[in-house]
N, C-alpha and C positions, 0 to 999 in steps of 0.2 A: 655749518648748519644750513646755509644758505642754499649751497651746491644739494642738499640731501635734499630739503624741501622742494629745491626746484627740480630735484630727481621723479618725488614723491607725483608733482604734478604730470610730469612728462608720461610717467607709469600707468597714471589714471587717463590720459590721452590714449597712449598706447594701447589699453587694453578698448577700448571703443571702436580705434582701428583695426585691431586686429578681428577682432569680432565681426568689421563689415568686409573684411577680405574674408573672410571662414566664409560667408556667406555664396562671396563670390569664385573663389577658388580651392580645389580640394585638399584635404590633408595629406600630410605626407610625415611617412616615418621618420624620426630622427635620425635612426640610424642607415638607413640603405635606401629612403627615400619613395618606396613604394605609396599605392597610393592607399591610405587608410579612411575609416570611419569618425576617427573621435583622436584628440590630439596625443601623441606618443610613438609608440611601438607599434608595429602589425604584429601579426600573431608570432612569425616563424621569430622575428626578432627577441620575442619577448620573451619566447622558450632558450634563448642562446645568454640571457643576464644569467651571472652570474653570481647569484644572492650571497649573503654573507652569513652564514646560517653555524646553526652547532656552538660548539666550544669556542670561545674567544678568549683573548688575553684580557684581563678586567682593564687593564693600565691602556693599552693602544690599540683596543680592540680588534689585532691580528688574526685571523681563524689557525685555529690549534689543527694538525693534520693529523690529528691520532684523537680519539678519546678520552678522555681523563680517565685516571682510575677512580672506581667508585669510594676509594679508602681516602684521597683527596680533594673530593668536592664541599668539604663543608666550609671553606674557605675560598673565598674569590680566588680566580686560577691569575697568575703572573707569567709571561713569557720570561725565559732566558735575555731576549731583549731588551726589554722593558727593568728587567732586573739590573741589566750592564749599562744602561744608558736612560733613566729614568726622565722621563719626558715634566714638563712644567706644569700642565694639563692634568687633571683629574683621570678622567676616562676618555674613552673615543671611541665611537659607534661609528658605522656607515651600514647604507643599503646593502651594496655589492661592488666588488672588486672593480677596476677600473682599468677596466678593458672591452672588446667588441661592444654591443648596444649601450652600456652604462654609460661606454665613454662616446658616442653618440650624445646621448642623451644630452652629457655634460657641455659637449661644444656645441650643441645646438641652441642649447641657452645661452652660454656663454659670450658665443662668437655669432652666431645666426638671428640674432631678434627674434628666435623663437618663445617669446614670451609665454604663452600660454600653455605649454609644458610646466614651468613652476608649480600651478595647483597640482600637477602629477606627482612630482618630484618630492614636493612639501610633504604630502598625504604619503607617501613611503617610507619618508627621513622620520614624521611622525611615528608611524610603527615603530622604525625601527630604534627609536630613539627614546622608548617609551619608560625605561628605567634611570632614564637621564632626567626626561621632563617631570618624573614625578620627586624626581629631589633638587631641581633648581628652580629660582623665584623669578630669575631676568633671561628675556633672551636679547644677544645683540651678536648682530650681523659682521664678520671679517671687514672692515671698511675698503673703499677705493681711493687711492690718489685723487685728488680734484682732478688731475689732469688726465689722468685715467678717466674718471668717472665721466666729464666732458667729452672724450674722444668716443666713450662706450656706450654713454648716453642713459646707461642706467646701469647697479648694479648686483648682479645673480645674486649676491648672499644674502642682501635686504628680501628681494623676492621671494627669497626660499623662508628666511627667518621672522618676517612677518605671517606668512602663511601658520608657521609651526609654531609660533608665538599663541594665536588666534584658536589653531585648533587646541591646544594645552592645556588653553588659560591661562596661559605665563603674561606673567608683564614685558612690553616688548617698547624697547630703548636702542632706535636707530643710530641715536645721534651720542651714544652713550661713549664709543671709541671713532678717533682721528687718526688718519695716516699724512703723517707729520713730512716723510721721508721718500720722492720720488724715487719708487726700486727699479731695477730691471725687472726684466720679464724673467721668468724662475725656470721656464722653460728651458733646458739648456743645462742649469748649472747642475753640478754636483752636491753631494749634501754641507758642506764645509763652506762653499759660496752659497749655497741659499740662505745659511744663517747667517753669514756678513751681511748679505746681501739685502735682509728686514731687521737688522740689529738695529736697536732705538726710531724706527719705522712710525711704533706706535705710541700712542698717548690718550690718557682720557682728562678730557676738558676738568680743567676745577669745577665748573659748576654742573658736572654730570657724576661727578663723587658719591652725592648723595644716594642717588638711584644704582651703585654696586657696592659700601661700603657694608660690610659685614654677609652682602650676599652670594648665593653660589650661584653660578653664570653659567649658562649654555651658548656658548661661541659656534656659532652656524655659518658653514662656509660649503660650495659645493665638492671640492675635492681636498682629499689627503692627502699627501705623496710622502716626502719625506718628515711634514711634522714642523718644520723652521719655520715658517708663519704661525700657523698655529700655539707654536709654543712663545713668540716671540707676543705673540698677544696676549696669551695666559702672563705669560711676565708682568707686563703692562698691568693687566687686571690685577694682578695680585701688588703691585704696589700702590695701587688706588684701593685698596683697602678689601678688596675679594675675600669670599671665605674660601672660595675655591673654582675651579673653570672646567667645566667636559664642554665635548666637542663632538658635535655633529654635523655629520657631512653625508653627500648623497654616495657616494665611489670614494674609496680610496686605492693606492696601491699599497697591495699587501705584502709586507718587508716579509722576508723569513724570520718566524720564532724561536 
């Protein structure tokens, strides 16, 4: 809790400086670096995301490539995926695919102390996250390794899920999950090593029980890829007593359905 608090401060530092450089030097796109008006995207970037729109999988929120049929919708749609390998996780929403500008976007907060893209990003993940927020009571943040979190200086999920916390209304519990377990970087692996790879990762504090026992969680993280985090957290949540865990994220990659 120490490390988050002293996150918390850093953050509100952060954005004071960031504010008196905006002042002094101009904006620049996340993704291709041109030079913009206001923080984000320039225009051509912005026409090149690739949103997440239409038919989704209710389960892993994957974009369905065909329509549904009209004889099939009175019932939330299921992938074949999702059907053969059912995730831990409730639901899962994202913006848009995670690719050209999204995935900009994502390394620039990530990787770049682009801080002040988060209010962007938040107000997106909000939309699009908005059948998620109206049936969960908590939201908490993917956590970082301490030593991650040290090295990183602050981190993207809390950014994003305090933001989306705030706009919602939800109740928002930073310190609600701990990352118990130094992983690798997930970059790299395959799907079968990213699960070893955050197996028992996570934990929630005894005395943060209280704030998810019987409720349903909105787990906020900026990317999805294969699901092995995310699920490895829903785990977590659901033995601290969860009613249940969707997950919102700004990009994910989107597996075939």
């Amino acid at each position: 809790m120490l490390n988050e608090a002293t996150e918390t401060g850093r953050t509100g530092l952060a954005r004071v400086a960031l504010r008196l450089v905006d002042l002094a030097l101009p904006q620049r796109c996340a993704a291709c670096g041109r030079q913009v008006t206001a923080a984000g995207l320039c225009g051509p970037c912005w026409t090149r995301i690739d949103l997440i729109s239409g038919p989704v999988c209710d389960r892993l929120g994957t974009p369905f490539p065909y329509d549904p049929d009209p004889a099939d919708t009175g019932d939330p749609l299921v992938s074949p995926a999702a059907l053969a390998d059912p995730p831990d996780f409730a639901r899962a929403r994202a913006v848009a695919r995670h690719d050209g500008p999204a995935r900009g976007l994502v390394h620039a907060l990530k990787f770049n102390d682009r801080m002040e893209i988060a209010d962007l990003m938040a107000a997106m993940m909000a939309r699009a996250g908005t059948s998620l927020t109206a049936d969960c009571q908590v939201v908490v943040p993917v956590p970082l390794h301490r030593r991650r979190l040290f090295a990183r200086r602050y981190n993207q999920a809390t950014l994003l899920a305090e933001r989306i916390a705030l706009a919602a209304g939800l109740d928002y519990q930073p310190f609600a999950m701990t990352r118990v377990k130094s992983t690798r970087h997930q970059v790299g692996l395959n799907a079968r090593e990213r699960r070893r790879n955050v197996s028992g990762a996570f934990k929630i504090p005894v005395a943060m029980r209280p704030f998810i026992e019987g409720r349903r969680v909105l787990l906020v993280d900026d990317v999805l890829t294969t699901g092995a985090t995310v699920n490895a957290c829903a785990r977590a949540l659901r033995r601290a007593g969860a009613e249940a865990t969707d997950v919102l994220t700004f990009a994910r990659v989107a597996a075939p359905v």
